[in-house]
C-alpha positions as CSV (number, residue, x, y, z in Angstrom):
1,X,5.3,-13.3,0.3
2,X,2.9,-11.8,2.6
3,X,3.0,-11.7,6.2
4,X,0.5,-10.7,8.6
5,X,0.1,-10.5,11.9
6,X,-3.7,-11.8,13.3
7,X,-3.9,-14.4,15.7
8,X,-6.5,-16.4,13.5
9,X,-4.5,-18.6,12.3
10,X,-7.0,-19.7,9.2
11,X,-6.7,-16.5,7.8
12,X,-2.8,-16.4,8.1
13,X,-2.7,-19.3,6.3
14,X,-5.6,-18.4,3.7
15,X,-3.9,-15.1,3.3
16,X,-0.2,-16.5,2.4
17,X,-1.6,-19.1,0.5
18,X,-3.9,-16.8,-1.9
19,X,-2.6,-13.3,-2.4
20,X,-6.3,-12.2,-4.1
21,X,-8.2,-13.1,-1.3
22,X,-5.4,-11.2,1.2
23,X,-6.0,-7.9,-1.4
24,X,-9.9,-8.6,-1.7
25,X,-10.4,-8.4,2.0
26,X,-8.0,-5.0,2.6
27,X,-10.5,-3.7,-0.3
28,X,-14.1,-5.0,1.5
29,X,-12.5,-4.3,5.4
30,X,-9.7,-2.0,5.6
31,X,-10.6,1.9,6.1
32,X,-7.6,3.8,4.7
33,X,-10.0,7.0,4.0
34,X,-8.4,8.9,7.0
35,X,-4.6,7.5,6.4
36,X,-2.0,10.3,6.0
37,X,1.1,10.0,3.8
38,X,3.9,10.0,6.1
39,X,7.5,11.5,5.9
40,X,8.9,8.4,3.0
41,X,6.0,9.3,0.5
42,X,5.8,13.1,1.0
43,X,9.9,13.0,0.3
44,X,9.1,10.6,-3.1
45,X,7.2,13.0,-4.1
46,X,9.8,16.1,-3.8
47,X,12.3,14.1,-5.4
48,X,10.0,13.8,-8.5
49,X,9.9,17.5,-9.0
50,X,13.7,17.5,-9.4
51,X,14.6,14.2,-11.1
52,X,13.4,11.2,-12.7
53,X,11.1,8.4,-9.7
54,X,9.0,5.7,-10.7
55,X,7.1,4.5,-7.4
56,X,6.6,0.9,-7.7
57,X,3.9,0.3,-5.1
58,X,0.7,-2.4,-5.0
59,X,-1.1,1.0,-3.8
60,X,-3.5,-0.3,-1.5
61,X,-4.0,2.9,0.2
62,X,-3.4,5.6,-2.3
63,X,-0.7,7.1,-0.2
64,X,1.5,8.4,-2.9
65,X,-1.2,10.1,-4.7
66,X,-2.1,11.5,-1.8
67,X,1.4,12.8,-1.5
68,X,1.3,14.1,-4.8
69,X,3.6,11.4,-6.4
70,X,3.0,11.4,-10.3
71,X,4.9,8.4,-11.8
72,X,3.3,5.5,-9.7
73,X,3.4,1.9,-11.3
């Protein structure tokens, strides 16, 4: 499920109703080039240096990586 919070409601609906055009238009509209991994990814990624993480993620930001995660799925 996918929830988002707009007040059009067409796009709510469009968006629950089709998960590739909700992903298309975070692709085409939404600037993640300045986002910062925060305190949860930057502690994944220390625990992968001492034992075994698989990050299961849809990655739309590239957050992890950023981090310096290595076993991302």
């Amino acid at each position: 499920m996918i929830v988002l919070v707009t007040g059009d409601k067409y796009f709510q609906v469009k968006c629950a109703v089709d998960g590739a055009f909700f992903y298309k238009y975070l692709r085409e509209y939404m600037d993640f080039s300045k986002a910062e991994p925060n305190i949860a990814h930057r502690v994944i990624s220390d625990l992968q240096l001492t034992r075994t993480v698989s990050v299961i993620t849809q990655n739309i930001d590239g957050l992890h990586e950023k981090a310096g995660s290595k076993a991302i799925a």
